[in-house]
N, C-alpha and C positions, 0 to 999 in steps of 0.2 A: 539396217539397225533393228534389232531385237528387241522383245518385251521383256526383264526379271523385274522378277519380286524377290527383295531382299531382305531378309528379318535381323534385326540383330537385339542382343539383350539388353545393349544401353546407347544411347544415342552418338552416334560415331565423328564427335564433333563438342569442344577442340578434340586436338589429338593430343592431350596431354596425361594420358597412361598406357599402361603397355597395350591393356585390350583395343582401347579407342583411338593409338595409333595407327593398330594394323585395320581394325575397321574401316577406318577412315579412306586409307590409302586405297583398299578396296573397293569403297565406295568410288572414289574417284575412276580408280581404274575401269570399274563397269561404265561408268557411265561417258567414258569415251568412245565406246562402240555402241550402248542402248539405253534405253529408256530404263530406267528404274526405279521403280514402283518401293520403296520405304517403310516399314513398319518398325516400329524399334521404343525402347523403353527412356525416360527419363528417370532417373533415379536421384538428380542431385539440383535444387530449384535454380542455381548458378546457370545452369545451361540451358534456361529458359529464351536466354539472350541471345543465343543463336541459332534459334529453331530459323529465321530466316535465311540464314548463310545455308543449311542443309535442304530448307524446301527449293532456295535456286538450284540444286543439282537434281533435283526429282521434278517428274511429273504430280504425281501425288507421293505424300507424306501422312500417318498414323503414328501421332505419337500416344503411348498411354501413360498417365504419369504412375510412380509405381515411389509408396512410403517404406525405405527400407526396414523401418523397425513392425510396421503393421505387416509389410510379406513377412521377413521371419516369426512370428505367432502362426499367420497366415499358415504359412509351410507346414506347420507341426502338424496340420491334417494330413497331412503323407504319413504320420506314423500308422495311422488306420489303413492303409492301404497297401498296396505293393507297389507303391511307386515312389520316388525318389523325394525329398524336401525341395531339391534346385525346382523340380517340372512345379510345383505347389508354387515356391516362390515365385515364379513368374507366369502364371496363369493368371489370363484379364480378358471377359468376358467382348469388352468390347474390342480389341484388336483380333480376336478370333474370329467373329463378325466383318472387319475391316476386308482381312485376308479371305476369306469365301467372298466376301463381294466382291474383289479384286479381279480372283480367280475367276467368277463368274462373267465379269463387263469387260473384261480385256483378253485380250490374244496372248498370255503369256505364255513363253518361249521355256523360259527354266525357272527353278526355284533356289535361290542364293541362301542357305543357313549359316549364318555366324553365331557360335559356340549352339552345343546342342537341344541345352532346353530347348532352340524355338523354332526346333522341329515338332513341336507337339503341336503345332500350330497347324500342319501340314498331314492331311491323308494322300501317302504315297501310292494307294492304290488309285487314285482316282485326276492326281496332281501333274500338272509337266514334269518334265528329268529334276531331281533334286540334287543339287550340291552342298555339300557339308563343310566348311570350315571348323575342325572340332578346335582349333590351335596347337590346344594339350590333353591331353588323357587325364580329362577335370576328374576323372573318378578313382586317378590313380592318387592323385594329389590328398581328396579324403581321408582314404588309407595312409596314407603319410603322415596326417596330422594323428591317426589315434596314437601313435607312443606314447605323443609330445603331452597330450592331457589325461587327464583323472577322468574315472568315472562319475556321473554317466555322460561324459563327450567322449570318451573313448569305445565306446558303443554303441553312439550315437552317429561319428566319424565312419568307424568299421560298417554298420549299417548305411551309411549313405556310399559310401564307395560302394558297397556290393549292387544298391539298388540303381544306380549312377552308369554303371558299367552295363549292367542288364538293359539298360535303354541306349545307350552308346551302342551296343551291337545289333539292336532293333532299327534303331537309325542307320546303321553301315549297313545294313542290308538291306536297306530299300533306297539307300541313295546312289545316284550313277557314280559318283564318287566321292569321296572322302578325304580333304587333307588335314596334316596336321606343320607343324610348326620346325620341324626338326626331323632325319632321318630316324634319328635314335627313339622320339616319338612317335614316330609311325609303325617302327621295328616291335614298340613295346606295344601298340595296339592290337598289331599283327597278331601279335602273341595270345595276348587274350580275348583276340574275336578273329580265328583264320578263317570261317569261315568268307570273312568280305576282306582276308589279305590278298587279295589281284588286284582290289579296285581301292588300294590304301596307296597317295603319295604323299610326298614332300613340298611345300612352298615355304621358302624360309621369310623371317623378316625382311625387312630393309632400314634405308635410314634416310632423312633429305638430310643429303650429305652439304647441299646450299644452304639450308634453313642451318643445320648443325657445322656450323664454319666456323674459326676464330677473325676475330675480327679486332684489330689494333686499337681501334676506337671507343671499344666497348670496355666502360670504366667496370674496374674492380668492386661487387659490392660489399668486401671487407672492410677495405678502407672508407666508403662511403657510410656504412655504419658506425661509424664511431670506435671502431673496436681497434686495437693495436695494431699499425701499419707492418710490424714485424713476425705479427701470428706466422705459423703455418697453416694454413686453413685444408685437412681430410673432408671428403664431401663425398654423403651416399645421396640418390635421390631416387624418389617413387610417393607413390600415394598411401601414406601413414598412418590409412586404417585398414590397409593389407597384412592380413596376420604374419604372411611369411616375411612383408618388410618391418614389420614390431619387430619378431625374432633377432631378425639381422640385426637392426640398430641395436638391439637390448641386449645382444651377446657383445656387439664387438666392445659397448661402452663396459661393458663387465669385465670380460677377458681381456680385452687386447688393448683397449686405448691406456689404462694404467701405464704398460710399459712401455708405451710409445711414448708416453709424456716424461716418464720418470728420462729418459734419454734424450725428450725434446720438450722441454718444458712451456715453450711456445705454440706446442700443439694446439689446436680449435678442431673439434670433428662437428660441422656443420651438416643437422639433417634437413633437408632440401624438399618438403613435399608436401600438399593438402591433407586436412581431416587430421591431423598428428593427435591420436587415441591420449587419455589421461596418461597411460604406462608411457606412452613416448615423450609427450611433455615430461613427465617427472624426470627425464634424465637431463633434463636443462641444468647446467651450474657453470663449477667451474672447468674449463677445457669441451664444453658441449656447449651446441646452440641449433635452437630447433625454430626451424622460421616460418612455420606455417606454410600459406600458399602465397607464390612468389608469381610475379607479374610477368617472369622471364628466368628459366633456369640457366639460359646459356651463360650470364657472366658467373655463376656459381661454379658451375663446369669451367669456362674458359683459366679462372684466375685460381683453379684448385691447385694446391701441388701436386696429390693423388687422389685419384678417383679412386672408392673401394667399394664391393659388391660382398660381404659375405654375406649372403645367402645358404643358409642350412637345408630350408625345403624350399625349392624350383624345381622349377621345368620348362625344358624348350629356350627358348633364343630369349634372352632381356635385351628388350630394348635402352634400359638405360645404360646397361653396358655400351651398343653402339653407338650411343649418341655423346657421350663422354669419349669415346673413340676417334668418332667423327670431329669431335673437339681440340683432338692432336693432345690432348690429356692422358698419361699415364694410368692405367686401370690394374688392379690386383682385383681379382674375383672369387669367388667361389671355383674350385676346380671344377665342380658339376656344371655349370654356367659357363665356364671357359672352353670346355670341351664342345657344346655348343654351337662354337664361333670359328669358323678357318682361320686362324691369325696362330703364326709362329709364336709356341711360347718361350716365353723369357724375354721375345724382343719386339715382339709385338701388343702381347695382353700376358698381365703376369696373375696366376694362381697360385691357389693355398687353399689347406684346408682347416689344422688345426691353428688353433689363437698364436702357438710358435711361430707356425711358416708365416700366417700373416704378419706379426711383430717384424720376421725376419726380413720378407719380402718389401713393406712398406718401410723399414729404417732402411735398408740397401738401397731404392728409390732416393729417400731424402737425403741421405750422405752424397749422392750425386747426382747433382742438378744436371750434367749432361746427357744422364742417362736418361732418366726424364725426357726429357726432351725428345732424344732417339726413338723412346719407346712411342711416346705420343705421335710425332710425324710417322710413325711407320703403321700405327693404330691406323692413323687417318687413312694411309694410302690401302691397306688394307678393304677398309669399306668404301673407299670412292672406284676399287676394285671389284670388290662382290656383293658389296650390299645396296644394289640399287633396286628399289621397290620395282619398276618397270618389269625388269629382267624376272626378279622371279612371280610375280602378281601375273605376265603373260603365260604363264602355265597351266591356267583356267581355263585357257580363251579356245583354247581344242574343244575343253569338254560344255562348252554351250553353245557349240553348233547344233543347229535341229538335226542333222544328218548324222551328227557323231552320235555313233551307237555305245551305250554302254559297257 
């Protein structure tokens, strides 16, 4: 059994968003073969509750607690320099401390980074093998957002992708390897950092496809709410102070849920997720219902008629998609999001892209309830086929042998 050190940006526990799912699972996975030495950020006081569940899988644990609205001011001191806002936002004197003393009293074997900021943590001249978990090409995602706003965020956006990327290939080149979350991710890293394209692979998500089960027992919480036993209940879900899932919810309630309702007037589009920003509550009314944070999303999933994922800006594998999959639930997604995923389309997970194909795609869905149904059982077999965390999380386990050479 081996020594790592693991860093990550936010505490990997629950696993109830995309980052802190696949953290999580990672964590676990290490820690069936070594020892795991823990540094990682709390960002949200709720998860103060289970710093115990995460210190039993470690030998030691470094948490720093970290105030989202004082790191971004914080960050703005990255304008003065040539370094990025993200490295500002999560720089904290005492975990950098933590980690040199780690380094120093223990025999560590490798060093584990989840997403890249907290590799700044880390001098790789002097460090064991480092492995990078980037997910996604957070610096491509930046650039993404400038179209979307006015100046000065769109100059702000374009500047943080450039300065983002410059350290993303600083990091690829001094770690023994590098994954991200999706080939087509890795293709596009490739792209703008060849230099470390030989030591760039693939680990895709997963899902607990047990934990994400349907389960006959499990009551409906529509009907338990009080609300019309006849709704049809649309359900997106993710964590609702994610700017790319504001987007989402904010377009589809604009664009698309109009015509779905004028043709299904019993429509309900339930959004399903913690932190729901002022803009996302405001679209609470009629035919919308915004539930905060929910104690359990699987009866949300289980009892939806259609799961929907548009998503305008993504990248790499959503997990809510698989987990809604894994639910033997019906999914329409984003095409960029669906391409993603191995699953046969049309019959497996169904895409669209403008507000049309989705209108199209989600009334063809509800006009046939058996369809439904096929799509969802073949969703599920789909990922109790390829998306088992094991399977792809064991693709690490090469590159933290002492012997394996970079």
């Amino acid at each position: 059994m081996g020594k790592l050190l693991y860093l990550v940006h936010r505490l990997p526990y629950p696993p109830n968003k995309g980052d802190k799912v696949r953290s999580y699972h990672l964590l676990k996975h290490l820690t069936q073969q070594h020892q795991v030495y823990l540094g990682t950020f709390i960002d949200d006081p709720a998860d103060e509750v289970h710093l115990a569940t995460v210190r039993a899988l470690c030998p030691d644990l470094h948490v720093a607690r970290l105030n989202p609205r004082a790191a971004k001011l914080r960050s703005l001191a990255g304008l003065l320099t040539q370094q990025s806002l993200s490295q500002h936002y999560y720089q904290n004197a005492g975990l950098q401390t933590w980690v040199q003393q780690t380094l120093a009293q223990h025999d560590i074997d490798a060093v584990v980074i989840f997403s890249s900021v907290m590799a700044q943590y880390i001098d790789a001249r002097s460090s064991p093998p480092m492995l990078v978990d980037f997910v996604d090409v957070d610096s491509a995602k930046w650039t993404q957002y400038a179209p979307d706003h006015r100046w000065p965020l769109s100059w702000l956006y374009h500047r943080e992708g450039a300065r983002l990327l410059a350290f993303e290939r600083r990091v690829a080149q001094q770690a023994k390897r590098s994954f991200f979350v999706t080939d087509n991710e890795a293709a596009l890293f490739r792209q703008h950092a060849p230099e470390s394209g030989s030591k760039v692979d693939a680990i895709s998500n997963g899902v607990d496809a047990e934990f994400f089960s349907p389960d006959a027992a499990r009551l409906s919480p529509y009907a338990q709410s009080g609300n019309d036993p006849a709704q049809i209940p649309l359900v997106f879900t993710g964590a609702m102070d994610y700017w790319p899932n504001i987007d989402a919810v904010t377009w589809f309630v604009a664009d698309i849920l109009p015509a779905l309702r004028q043709a299904w007037p019993s429509l309900c589009f339930y959004i399903v997720g913690r932190n729901p920003t002022p803009a996302v509550q405001a679209l609470a009314g009629p035919g919308v219902v915004v539930t905060g944070t929910v104690d359990d999303v699987r009866p949300y999933l289980q009892h939806a008629a259609v799961v929907v994922a548009p998503l305008r800006v993504a990248r790499g594998i959503q997990n809510k998609i698989l987990e809604a999959m894994a639910m033997a639930r019906p999914v329409v997604a984003s095409t960029s999001c669906a391409q993603a995923i191995t699953a046969e389309p049309e019959t497996e997970l169904l895409s669209a892209n403008a507000a049309a194909e989705f209108i199209k795609q989600v009334s063809a869905l509800l006009a046939s309830p058996e369809r439904c149904t096929s799509v969802g059982v073949k969703g599920r077999q789909r990922v109790l086929q390829d998306y088992s965390w094991h399977a792809h999380l064991s693709k690490i386990d090469q590159h933290l042998s002492p012997t394996t050479q970079p």
